[in-house]
VOPAGU-2260 file (C-alpha; in pm, 1 decimal, decimal comma):
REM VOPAGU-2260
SITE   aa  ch    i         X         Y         Z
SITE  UNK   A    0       0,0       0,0       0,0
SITE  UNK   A    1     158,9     364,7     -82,1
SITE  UNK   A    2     224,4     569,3     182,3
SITE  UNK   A    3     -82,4     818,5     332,5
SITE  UNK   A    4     -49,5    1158,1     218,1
SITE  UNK   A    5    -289,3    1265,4     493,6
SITE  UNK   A    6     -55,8    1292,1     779,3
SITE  UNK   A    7    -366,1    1413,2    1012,0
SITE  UNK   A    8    -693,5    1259,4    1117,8
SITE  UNK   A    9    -924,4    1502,5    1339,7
SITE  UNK   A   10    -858,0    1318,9    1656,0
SITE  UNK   A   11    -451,7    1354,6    1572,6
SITE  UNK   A   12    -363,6    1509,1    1851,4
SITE  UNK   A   13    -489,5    1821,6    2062,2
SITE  UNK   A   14    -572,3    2157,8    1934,6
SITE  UNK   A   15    -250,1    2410,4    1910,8
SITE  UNK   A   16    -250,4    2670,6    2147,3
SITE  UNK   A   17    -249,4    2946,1    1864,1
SITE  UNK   A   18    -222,4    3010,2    1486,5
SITE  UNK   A   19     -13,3    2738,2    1363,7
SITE  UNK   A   20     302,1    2991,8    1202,5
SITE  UNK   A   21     362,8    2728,1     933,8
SITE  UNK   A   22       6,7    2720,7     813,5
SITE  UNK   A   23    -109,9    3098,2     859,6
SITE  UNK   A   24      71,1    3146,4     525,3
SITE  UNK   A   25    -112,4    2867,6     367,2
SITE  UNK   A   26    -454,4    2897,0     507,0
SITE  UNK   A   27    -449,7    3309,0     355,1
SITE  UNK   A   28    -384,8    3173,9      45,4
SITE  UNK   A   29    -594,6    2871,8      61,8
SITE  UNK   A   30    -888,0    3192,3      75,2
SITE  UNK   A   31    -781,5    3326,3    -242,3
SITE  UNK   A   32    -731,2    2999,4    -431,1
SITE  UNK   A   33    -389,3    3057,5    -469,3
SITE  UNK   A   34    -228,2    2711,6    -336,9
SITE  UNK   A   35    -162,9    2456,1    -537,4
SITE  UNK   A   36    -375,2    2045,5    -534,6
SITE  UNK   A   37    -122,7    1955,2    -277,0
SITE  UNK   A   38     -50,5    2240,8     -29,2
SITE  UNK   A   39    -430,9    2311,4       5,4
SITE  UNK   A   40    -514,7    1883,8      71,6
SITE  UNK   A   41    -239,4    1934,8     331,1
SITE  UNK   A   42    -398,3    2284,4     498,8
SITE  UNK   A   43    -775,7    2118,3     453,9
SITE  UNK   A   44    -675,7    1847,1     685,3
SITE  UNK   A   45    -451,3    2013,6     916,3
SITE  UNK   A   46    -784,4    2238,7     958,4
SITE  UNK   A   47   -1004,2    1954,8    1048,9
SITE  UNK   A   48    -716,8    1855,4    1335,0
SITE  UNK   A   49    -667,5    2229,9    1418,0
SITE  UNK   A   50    -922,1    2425,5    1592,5
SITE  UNK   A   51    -709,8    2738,6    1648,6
SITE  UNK   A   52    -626,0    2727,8    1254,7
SITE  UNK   A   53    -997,4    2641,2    1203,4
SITE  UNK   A   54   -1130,2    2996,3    1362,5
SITE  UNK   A   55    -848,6    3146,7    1160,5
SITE  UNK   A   56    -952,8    3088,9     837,7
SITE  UNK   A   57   -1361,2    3137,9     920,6
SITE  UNK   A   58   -1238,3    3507,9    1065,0
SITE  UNK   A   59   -1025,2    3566,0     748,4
SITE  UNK   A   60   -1359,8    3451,4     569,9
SITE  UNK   A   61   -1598,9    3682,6     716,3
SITE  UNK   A   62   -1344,1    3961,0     710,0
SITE  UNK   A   63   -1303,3    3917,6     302,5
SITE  UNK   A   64   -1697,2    3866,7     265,5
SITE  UNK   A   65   -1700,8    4183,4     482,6
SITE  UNK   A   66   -1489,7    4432,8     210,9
SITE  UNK   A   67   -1668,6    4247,2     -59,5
SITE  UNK   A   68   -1960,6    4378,3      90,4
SITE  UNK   A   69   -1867,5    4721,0     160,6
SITE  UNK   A   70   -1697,9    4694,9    -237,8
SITE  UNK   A   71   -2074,9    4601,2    -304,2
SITE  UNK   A   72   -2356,7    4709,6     -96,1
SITE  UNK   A   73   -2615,4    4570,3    -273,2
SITE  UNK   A   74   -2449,2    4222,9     -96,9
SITE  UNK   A   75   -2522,4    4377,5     254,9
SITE  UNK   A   76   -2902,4    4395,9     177,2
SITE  UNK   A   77   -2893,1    4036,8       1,8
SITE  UNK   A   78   -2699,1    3889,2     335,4
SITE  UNK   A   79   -2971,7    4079,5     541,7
SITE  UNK   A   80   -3243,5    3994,0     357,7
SITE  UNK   A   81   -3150,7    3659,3     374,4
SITE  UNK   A   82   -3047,1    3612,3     761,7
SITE  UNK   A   83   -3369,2    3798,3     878,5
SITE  UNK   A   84   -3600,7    3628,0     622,7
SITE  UNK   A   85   -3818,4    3938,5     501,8
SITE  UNK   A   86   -3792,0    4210,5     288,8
SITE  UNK   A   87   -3577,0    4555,6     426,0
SITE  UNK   A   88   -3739,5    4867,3     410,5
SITE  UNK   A   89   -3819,2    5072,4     116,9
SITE  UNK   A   90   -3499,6    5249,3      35,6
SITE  UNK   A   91   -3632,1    5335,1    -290,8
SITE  UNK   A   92   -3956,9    5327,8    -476,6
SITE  UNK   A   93   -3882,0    5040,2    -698,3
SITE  UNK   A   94   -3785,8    4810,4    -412,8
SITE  UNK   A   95   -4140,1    4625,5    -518,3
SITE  UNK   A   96   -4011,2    4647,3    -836,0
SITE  UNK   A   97   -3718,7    4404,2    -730,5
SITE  UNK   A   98   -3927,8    4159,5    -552,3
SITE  UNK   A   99   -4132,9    4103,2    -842,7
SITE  UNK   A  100   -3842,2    4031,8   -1029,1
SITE  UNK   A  101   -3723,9    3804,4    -762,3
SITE  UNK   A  102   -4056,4    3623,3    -745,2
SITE  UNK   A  103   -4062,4    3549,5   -1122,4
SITE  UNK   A  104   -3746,0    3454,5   -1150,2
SITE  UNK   A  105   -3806,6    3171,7    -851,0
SITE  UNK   A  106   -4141,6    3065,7   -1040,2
SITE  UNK   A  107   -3911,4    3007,0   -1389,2
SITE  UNK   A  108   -3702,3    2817,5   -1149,7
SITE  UNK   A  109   -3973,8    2611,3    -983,8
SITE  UNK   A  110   -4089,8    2483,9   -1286,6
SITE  UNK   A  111   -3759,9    2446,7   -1477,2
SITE  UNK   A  112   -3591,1    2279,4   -1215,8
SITE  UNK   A  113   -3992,5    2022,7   -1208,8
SITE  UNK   A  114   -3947,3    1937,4   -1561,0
SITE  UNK   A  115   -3533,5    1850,4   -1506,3
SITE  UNK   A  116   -3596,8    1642,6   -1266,8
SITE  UNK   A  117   -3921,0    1485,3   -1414,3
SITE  UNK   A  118   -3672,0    1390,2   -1713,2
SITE  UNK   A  119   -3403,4    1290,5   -1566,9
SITE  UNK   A  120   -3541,7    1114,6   -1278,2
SITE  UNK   A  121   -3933,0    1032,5   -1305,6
SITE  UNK   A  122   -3939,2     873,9    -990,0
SITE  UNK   A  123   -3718,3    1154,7    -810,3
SITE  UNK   A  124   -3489,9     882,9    -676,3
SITE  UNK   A  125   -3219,8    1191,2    -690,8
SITE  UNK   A  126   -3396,8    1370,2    -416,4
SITE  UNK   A  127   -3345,6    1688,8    -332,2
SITE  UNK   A  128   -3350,4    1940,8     -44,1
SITE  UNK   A  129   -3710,2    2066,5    -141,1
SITE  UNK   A  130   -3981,6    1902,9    -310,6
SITE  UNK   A  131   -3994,7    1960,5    -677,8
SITE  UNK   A  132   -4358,6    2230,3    -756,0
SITE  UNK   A  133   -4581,6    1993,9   -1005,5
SITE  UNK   A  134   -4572,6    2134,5   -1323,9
SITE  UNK   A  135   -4940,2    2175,4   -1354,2
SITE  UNK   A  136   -4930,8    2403,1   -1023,9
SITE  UNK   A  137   -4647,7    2568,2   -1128,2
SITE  UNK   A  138   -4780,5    2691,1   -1467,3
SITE  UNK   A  139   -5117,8    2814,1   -1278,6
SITE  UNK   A  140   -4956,2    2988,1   -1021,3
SITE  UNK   A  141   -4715,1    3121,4   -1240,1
SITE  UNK   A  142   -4951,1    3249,6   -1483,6
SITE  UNK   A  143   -5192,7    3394,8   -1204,1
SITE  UNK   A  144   -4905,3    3534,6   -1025,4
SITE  UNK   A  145   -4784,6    3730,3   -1360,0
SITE  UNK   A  146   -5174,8    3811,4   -1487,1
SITE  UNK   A  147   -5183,6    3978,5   -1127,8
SITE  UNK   A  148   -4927,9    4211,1   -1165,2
SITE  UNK   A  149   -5004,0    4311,0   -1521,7
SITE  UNK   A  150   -5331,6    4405,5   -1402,0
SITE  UNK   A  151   -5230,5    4606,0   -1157,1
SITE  UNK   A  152   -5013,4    4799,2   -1393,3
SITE  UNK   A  153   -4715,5    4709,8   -1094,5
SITE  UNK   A  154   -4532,9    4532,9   -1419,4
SITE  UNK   A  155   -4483,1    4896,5   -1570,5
SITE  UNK   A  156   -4162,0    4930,4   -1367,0
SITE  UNK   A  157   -3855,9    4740,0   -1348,8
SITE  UNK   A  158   -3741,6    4704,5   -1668,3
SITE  UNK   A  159   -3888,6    4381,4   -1717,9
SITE  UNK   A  160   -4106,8    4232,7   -2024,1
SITE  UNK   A  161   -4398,1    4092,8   -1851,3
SITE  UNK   A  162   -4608,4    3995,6   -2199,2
SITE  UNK   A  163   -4282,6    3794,0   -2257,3
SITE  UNK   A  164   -4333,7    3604,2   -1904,2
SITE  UNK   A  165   -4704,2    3525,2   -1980,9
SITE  UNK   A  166   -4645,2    3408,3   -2334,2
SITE  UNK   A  167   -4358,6    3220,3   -2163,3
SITE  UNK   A  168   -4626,9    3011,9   -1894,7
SITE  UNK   A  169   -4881,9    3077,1   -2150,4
SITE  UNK   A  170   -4835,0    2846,7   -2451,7
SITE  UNK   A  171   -4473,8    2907,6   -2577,9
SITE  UNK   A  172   -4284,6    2636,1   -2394,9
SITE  UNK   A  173   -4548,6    2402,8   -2525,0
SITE  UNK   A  174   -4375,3    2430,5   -2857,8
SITE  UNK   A  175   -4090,3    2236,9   -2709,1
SITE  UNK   A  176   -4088,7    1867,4   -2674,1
SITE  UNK   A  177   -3800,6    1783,0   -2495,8
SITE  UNK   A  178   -3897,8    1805,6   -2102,6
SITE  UNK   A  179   -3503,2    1899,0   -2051,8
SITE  UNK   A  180   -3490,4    2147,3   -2326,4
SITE  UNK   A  181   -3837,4    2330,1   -2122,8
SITE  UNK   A  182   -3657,6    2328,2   -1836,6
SITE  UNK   A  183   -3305,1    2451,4   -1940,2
SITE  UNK   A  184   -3539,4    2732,7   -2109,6
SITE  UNK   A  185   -3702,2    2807,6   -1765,8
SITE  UNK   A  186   -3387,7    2786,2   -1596,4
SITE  UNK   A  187   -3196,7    3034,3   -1814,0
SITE  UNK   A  188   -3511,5    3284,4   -1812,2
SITE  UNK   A  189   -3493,1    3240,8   -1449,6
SITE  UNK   A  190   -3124,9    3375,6   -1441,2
SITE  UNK   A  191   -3211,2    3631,6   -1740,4
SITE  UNK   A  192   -3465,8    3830,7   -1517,0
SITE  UNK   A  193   -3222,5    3773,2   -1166,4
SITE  UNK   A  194   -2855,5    3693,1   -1296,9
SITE  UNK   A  195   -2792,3    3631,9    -908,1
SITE  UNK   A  196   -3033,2    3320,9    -869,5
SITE  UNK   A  197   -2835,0    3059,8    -714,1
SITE  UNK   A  198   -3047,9    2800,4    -708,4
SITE  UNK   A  199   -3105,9    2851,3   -1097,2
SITE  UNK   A  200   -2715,7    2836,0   -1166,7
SITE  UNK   A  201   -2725,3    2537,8    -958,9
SITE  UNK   A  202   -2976,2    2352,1   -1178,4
SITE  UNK   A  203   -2836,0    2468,6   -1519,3
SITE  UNK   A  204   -2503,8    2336,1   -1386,7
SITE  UNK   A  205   -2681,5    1995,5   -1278,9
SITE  UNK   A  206   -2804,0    2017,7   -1598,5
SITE  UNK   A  207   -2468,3    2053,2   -1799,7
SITE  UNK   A  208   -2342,4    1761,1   -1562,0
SITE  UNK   A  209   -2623,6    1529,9   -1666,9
SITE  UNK   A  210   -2528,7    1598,6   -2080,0
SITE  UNK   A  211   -2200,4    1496,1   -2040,1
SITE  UNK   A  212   -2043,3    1904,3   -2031,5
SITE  UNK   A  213   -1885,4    1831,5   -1682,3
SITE  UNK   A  214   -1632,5    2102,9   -1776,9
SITE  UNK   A  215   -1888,2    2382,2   -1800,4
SITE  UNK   A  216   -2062,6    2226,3   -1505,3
SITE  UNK   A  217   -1737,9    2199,7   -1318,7
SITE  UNK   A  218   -1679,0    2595,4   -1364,9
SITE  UNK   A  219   -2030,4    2674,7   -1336,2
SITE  UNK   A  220   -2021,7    2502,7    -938,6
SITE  UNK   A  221   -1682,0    2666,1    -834,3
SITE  UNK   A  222   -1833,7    2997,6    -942,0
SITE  UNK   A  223   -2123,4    2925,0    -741,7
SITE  UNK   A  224   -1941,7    2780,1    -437,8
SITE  UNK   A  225   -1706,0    3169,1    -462,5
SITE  UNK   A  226   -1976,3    3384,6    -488,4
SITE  UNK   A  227   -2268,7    3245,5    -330,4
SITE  UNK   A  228   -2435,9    3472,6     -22,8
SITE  UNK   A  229   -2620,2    3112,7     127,7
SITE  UNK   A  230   -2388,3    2864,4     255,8
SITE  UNK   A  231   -2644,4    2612,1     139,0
SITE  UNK   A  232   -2571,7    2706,4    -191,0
SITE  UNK   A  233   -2217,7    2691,2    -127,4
SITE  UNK   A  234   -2206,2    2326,2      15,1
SITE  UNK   A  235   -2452,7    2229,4    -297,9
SITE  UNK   A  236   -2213,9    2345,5    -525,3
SITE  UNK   A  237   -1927,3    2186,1    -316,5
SITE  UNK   A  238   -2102,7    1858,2    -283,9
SITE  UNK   A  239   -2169,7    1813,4    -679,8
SITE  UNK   A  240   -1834,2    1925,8    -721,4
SITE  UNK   A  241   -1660,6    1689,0    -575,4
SITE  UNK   A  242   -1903,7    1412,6    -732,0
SITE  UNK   A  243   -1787,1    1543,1   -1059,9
SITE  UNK   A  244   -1391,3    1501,8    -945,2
SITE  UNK   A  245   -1468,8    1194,5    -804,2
SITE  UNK   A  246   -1626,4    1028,5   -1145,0
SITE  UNK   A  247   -1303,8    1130,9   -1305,7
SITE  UNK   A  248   -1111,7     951,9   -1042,1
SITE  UNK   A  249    -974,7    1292,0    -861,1
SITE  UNK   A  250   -1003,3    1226,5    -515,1
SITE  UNK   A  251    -783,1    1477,7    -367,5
SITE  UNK   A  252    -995,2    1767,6    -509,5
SITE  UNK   A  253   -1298,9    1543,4    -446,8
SITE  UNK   A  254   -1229,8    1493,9     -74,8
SITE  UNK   A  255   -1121,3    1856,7     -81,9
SITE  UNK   A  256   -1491,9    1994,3    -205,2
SITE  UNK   A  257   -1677,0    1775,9      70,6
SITE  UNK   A  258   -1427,4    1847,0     330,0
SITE  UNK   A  259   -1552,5    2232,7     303,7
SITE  UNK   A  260   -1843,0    2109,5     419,9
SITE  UNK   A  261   -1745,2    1938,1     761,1
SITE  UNK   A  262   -1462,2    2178,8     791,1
SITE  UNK   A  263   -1660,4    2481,8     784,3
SITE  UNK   A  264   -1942,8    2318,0    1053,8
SITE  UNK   A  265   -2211,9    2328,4     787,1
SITE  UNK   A  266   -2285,8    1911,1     783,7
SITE  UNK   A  267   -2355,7    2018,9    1163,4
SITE  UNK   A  268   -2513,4    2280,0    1140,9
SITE  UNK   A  269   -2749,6    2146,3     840,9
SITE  UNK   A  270   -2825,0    1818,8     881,9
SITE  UNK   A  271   -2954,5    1751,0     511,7
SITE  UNK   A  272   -2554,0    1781,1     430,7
SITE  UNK   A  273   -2477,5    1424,3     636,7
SITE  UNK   A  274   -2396,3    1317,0     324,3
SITE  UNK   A  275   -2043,5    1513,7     294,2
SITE  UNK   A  276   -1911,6    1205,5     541,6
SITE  UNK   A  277   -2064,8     936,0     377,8
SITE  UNK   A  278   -1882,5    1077,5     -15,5
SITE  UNK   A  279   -1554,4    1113,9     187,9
SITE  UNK   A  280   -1603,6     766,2     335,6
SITE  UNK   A  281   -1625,0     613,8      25,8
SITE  UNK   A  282   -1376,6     760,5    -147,6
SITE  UNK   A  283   -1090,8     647,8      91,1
SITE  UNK   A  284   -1263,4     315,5      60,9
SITE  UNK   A  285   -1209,5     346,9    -348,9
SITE  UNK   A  286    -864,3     468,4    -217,6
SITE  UNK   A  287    -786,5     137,4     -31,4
SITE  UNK   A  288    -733,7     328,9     300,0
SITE  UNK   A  289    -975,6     168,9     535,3
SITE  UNK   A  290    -876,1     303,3     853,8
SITE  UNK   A  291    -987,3     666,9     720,9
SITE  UNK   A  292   -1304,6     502,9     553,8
SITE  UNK   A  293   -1405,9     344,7     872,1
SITE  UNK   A  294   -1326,2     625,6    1053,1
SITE  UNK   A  295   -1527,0     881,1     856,7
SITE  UNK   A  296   -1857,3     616,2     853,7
SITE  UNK   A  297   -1797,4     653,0    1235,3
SITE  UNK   A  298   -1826,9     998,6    1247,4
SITE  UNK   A  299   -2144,7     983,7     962,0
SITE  UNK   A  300   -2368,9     761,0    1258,6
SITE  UNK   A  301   -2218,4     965,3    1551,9
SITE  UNK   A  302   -2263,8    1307,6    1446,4
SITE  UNK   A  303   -2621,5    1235,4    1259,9
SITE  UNK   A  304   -2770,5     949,9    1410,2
SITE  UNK   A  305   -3101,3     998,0    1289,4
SITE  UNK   A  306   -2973,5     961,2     934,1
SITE  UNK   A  307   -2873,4     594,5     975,3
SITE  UNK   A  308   -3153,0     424,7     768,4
SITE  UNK   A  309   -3061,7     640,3     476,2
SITE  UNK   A  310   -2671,3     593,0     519,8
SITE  UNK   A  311   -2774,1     211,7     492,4
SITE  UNK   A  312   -2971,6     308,4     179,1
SITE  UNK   A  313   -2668,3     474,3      32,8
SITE  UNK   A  314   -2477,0     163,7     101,9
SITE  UNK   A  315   -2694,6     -56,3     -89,4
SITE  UNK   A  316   -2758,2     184,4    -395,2
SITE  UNK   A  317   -2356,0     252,9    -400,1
SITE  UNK   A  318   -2210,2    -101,5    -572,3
SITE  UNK   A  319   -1870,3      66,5    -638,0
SITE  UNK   A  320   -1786,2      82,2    -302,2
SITE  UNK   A  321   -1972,0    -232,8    -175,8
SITE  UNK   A  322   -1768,8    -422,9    -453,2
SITE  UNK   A  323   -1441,8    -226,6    -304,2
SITE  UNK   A  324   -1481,3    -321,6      32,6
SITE  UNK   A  325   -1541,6    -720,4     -57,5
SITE  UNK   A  326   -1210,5    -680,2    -260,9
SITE  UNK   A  327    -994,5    -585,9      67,2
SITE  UNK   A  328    -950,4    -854,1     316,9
SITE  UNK   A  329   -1068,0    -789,3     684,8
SITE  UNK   A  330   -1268,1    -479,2     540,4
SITE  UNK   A  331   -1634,1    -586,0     536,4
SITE  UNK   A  332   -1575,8    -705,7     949,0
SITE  UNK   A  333   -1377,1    -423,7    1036,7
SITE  UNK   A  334   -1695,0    -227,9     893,6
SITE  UNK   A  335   -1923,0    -444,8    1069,0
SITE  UNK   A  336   -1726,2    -421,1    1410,7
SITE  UNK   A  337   -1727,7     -62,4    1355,9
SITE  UNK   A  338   -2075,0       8,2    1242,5
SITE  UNK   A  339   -2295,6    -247,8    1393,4
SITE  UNK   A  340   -2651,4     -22,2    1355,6
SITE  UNK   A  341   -2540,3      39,7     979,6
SITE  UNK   A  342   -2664,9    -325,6     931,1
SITE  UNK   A  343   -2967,6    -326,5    1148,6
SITE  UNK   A  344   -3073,9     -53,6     986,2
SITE  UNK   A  345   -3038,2    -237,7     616,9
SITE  UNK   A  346   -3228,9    -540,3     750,5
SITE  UNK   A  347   -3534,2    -315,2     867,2
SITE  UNK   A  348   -3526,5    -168,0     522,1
SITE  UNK   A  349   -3460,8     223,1     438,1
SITE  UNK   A  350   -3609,6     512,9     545,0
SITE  UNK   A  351   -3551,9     789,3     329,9
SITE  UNK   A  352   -3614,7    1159,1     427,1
SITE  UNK   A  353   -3617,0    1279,4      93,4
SITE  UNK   A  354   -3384,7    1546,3     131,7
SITE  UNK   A  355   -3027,8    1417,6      35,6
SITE  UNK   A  356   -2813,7    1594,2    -272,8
């Protein structure tokens, strides 16, 4: 077996009394994307071992997101907007104008992102963190939602082409046959009328991934993961990511996209993003380094116990990595000495939440 290039695990050693000197270098850079495959895999773990290092980088973080903001200050009242969960006061008189724009471009993206996943997945085995609108209901409230506002003349503002929108939920998509090609129109209208919907650019990426263009859908998620206001977008984008590294057999940047998302605390603070764990578990597995696979599925059932059913679930629909754990000897009892409720769980059948990426 070739020698570990992860020197740490997070239970390594004890935290460092301060700011590591040898990694403060790193971990600025590591911000602006300026170390190379190697040095960041090294800082990404020694983070996960380090919590001194760990606040470090989160404080650099904030402080960048902080003159980006002040650079930007439309970004202040997104961030607010979004942490207090309704709109901010009038600052000026089109401010309805700009929620109208934000609520059609979310109803393009409702029913763009219904007819993807209709497509590509008619039984919405992919599941998602919300449940896909029904087209029908998505077209009506769509095209009540946009008759409304031209009848209340509120469409005269804003810049926006309202008779396009209704001929766009009234008929004109019914031109198209192709379920995906609807939805990648929906989706791109969506980001036409609000260039900063991340949930749209997420889909369209998904999208490009599905078609085979993981290149543009590579870029399109590492854009999205470096600008993104919600960290739930972020640790989407991170999570397909790394699926897309992964299928071309680039675990280091793989295991570097999902790491974000237990390094950073969002798996714990969002428990719909257990899943980081189980990728990274697997992966080692695929790697032939079972003591960091069984330690990772370790951490999966002790950090989100509730989610055991479906970890057993994504054991059974994941025959690459059942298939590399038969192939190494002492691996499937190791896993079973380790993980005893992973196989109760499988023998009272799955569970499924629905809410997995």
């Amino acid at each position: 077996m070739s020698p570990d290039p992860w020197n740490l695990t997070p239970d390594d050693g004890p935290a460092h009394a301060g700011v590591c000197t040898d990694f403060q270098v790193d971990l600025s850079c590591l911000l602006d994307a300026e170390l190379d495959e190697a040095a960041a895999g090294r800082a990404m773990v020694h983070m996960e071992a380090c919590s001194c290092c760990r606040g470090f980088f989160e404080d650099a973080r904030q402080q960048r997101d902080m003159h980006r903001d002040m650079a930007a200050p439309e970004r202040i009242f997104a961030r607010l907007s979004m942490l207090t969960g309704r709109k901010l006061p009038a600052a000026h008189e089109d401010l309805e104008s700009l929620d109208l724009v934000h609520r059609l471009s979310s109803l393009f993206y409702q029913i763009g992102k219904a007819y993807i996943l209709a497509a590509i997945d008619p039984g919405y085995r992919e599941r998602v963190f919300e449940a896909a609108l029904p087209i029908e209901n998505g077209h009506a409230s769509g095209r009540g939602f946009v008759d409304g506002v031209l009848a209340s003349g509120r469409g005269l503002s804003g810049g926006l082409d309202w008779q396009r929108a209704r001929a766009m939920l009234n008929g004109r998509l019914e031109r198209i046959e192709s379920p995906l090609e609807k939805g990648r129109k929906l989706l791109e209208e969506a980001i036409a009328v609000d260039p900063s919907h991340e949930e749209a650019r997420l889909y369209l990426a998904f999208l490009h991934g599905h078609e085979g263009k993981r290149l543009l859908a590579a870029e399109e998620y590492l854009e999205i993961f470096q600008t993104a206001i919600d960290d739930a977008n972020r640790g989407h984008a991170a999570i397909q990511l790394g699926r897309l590294h992964s299928a071309e057999q680039s675990y280091r940047k793989a295991i570097a996209c999902w790491r974000w998302i237990t390094i950073s605390g969002l798996a714990d603070r969002d428990d719909r993003f257990f899943v980081a764990r189980f990728n990274i578990g697997m992966v080692y597995a695929l790697e032939r380094n079972q003591h960091r696979s069984l330690d990772y599925f370790r951490q999966l059932l002790d950090r989100h116990p509730m989610r055991v059913a479906e970890v057993a679930e994504l054991f059974a629909r994941s025959p690459k990595l059942r298939a590399a754990i038969d192939e190494q000897p002492g691996f499937a009892e190791a896993l079973v000495q380790t993980c005893p409720e992973l196989f109760s769980a499988a023998a009272d059948g799955p569970n499924p939440s629905g809410d997995v990426t």
